[in-house]
LOLUMFI-72437 format. One record per atom (N, C-alpha, C): z, x, y; residue in three letters. Coordinates in steps of 0.001 Angstrom, whole numbers, padded with zeros to 6 digits, always signed. Layout:
N
ZXYALA;...
This chain:
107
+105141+054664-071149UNK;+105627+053671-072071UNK;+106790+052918-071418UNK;+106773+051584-071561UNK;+107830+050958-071036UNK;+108930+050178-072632UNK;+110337+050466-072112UNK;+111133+050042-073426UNK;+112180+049480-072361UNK;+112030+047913-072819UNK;+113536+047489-072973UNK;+114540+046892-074257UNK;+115658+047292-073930UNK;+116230+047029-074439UNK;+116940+045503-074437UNK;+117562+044908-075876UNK;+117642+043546-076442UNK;+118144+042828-075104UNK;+119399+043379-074344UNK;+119734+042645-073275UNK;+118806+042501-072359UNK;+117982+043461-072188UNK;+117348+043521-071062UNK;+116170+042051-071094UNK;+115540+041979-072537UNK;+114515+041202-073358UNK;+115250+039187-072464UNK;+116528+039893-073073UNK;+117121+038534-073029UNK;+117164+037689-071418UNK;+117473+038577-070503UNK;+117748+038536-069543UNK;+116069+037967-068653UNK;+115031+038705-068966UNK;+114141+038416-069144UNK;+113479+037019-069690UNK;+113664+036449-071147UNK;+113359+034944-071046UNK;+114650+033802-070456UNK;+115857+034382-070229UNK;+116663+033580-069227UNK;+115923+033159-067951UNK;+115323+034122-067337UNK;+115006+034177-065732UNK;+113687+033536-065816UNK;+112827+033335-066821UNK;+111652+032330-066627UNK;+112218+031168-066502UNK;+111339+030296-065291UNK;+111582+028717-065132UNK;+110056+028678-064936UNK;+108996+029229-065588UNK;+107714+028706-065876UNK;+107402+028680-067432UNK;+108371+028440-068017UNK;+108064+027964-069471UNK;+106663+027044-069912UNK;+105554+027298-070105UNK;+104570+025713-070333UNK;+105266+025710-071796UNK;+103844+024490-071665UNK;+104150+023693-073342UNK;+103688+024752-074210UNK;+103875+024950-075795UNK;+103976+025591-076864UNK;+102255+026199-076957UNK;+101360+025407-076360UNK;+099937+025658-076256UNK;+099178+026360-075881UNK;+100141+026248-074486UNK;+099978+027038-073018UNK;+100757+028317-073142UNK;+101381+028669-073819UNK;+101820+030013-073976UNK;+101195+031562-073712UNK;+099696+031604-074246UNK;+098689+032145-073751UNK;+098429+032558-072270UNK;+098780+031370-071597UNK;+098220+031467-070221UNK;+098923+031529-069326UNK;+100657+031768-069702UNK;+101594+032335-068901UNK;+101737+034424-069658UNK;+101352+034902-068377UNK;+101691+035957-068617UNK;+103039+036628-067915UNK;+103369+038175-068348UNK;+105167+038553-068106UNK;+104347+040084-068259UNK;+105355+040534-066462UNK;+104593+042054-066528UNK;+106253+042365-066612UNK;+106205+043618-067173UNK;+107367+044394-067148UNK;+107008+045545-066748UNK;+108496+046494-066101UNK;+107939+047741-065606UNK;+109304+048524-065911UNK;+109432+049872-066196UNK;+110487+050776-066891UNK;+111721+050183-065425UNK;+111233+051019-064675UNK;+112077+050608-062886UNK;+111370+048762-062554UNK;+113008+048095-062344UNK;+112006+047150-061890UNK;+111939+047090-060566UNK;+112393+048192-059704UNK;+111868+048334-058293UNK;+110535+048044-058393UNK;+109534+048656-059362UNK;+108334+048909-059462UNK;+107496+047205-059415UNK;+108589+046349-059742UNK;+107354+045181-059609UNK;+107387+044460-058383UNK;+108146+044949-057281UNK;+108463+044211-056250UNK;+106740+044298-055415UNK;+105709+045059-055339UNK;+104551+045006-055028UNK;+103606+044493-055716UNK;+104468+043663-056838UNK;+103728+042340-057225UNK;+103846+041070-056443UNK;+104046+041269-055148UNK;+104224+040101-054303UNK;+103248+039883-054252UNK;+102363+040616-053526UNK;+100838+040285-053390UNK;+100295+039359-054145UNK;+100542+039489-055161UNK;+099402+038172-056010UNK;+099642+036775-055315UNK;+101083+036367-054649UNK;+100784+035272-054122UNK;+099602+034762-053353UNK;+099157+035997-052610UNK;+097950+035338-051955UNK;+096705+035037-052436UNK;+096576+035568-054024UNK;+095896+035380-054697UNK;+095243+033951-055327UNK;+096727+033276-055423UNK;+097129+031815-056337UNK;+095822+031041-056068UNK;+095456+030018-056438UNK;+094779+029076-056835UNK;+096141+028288-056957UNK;+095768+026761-056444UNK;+096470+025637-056316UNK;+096911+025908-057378UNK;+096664+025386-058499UNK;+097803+025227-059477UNK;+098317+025834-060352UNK;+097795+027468-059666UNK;+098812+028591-060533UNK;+099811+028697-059928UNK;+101114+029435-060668UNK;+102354+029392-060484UNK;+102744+030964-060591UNK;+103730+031832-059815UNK;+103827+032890-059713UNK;+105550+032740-059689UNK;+106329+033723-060450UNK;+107709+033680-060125UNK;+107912+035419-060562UNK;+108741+035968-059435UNK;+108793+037322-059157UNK;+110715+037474-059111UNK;+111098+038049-060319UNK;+112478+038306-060443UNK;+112816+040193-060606UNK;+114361+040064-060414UNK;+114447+041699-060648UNK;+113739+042133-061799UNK;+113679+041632-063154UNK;+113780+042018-064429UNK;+111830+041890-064809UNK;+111405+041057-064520UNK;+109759+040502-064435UNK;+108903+039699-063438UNK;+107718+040041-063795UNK;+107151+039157-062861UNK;+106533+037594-063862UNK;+106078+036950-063245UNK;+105288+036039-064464UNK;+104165+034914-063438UNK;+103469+034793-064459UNK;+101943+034320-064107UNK;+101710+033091-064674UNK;+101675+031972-064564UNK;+101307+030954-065354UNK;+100041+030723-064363UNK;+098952+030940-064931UNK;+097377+030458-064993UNK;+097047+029487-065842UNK;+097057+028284-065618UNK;+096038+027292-066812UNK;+094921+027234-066884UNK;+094241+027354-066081UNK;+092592+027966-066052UNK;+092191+029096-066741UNK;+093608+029869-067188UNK;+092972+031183-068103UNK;+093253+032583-067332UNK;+094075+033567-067782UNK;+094000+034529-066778UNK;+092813+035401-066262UNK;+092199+035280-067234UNK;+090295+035711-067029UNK;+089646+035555-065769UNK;+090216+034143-065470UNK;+089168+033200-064866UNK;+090119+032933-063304UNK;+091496+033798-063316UNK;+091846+033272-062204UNK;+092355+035120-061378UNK;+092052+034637-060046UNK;+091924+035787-059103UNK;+093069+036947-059529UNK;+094364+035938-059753UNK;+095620+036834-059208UNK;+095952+036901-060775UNK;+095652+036658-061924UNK;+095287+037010-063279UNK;+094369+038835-063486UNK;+093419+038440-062758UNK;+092396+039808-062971UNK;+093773+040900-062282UNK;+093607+040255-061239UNK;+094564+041752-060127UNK;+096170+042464-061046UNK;+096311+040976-061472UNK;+097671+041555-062416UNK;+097651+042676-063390UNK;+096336+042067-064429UNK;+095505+042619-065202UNK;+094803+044110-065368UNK;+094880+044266-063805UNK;+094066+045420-063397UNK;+094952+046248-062493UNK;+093947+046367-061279UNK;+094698+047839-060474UNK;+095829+047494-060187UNK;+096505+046153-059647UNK;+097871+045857-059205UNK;+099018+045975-060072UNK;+098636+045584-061298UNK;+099201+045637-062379UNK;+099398+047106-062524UNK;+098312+047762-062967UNK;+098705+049221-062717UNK;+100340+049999-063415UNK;+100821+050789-064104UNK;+101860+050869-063995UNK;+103556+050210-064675UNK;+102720+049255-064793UNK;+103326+048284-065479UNK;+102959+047762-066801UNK;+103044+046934-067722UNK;+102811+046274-069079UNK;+102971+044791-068749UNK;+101534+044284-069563UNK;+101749+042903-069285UNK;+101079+042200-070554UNK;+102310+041523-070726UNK;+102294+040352-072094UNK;+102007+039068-071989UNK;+100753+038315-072719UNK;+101078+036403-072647UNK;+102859+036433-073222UNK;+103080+035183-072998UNK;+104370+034853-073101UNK;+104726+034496-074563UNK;+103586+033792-075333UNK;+103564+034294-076765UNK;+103983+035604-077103UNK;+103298+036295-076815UNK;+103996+037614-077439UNK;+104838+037832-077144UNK;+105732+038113-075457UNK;+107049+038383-075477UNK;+107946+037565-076075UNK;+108061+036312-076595UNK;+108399+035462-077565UNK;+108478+035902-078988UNK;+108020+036520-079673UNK;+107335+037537-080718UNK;+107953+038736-081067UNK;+107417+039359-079574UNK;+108803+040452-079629UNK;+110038+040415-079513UNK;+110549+039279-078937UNK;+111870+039351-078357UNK;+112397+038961-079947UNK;+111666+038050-080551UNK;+112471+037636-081864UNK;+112876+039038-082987UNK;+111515+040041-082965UNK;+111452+041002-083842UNK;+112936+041469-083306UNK;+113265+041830-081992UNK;+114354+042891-081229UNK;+115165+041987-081908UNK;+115257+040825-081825UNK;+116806+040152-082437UNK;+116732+040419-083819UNK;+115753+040466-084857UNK;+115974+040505-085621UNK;+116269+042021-086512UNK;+115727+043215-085494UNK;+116400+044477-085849UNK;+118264+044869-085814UNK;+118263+043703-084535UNK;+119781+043972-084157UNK;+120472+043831-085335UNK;+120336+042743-086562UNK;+121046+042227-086741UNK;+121509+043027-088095UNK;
């Protein structure tokens, strides 16, 4: 099970600069991992990319923006699957979702 906590949440949609539009939310995904040593062998997916997917790899998450669909794109499946592995991975809708519920327990 992976748990972070509210700062951690926060720190987390700070460090995205692949925000899409309100639509596209779906098709940006956010892996989290308990250690985030653990996502640094999410490099790999770069070689995965398709032109106009977007990959951004921070201490706190990794994140995936696929517009083609993560289904349908290489380094989507791998995230998805064995590479991913280990980790938890959310569309960005939902961590949006959750992050609101965490603010709204805090309060």
């Amino acid at each position: 099970m992976i748990v972070k906590s509210l700062p951690e949440f926060d720190t987390i949609l700070a460090r995205n600069r692949l925000v899409p539009a309100v639509e596209e939310h779906h098709r940006l995904l956010v892996a989290f991992a308990q250690d985030d040593r653990a996502l640094a062998n999410l490099k790999a997916l770069r070689a995965l990319l398709a032109t106009e997917e977007e990959f951004l790899l921070c201490d706190c998450a990794a994140f995936l923006y696929c517009p083609g669909g993560s289904l349908r794109s290489r380094a989507g499946a791998a995230l998805l699957g064995r590479l991913g592995a280990g980790r938890t991975t959310r569309n960005w809708r939902t961590v949006l979702k959750l992050h609101a519920l965490a603010h709204r327990g805090a309060a």
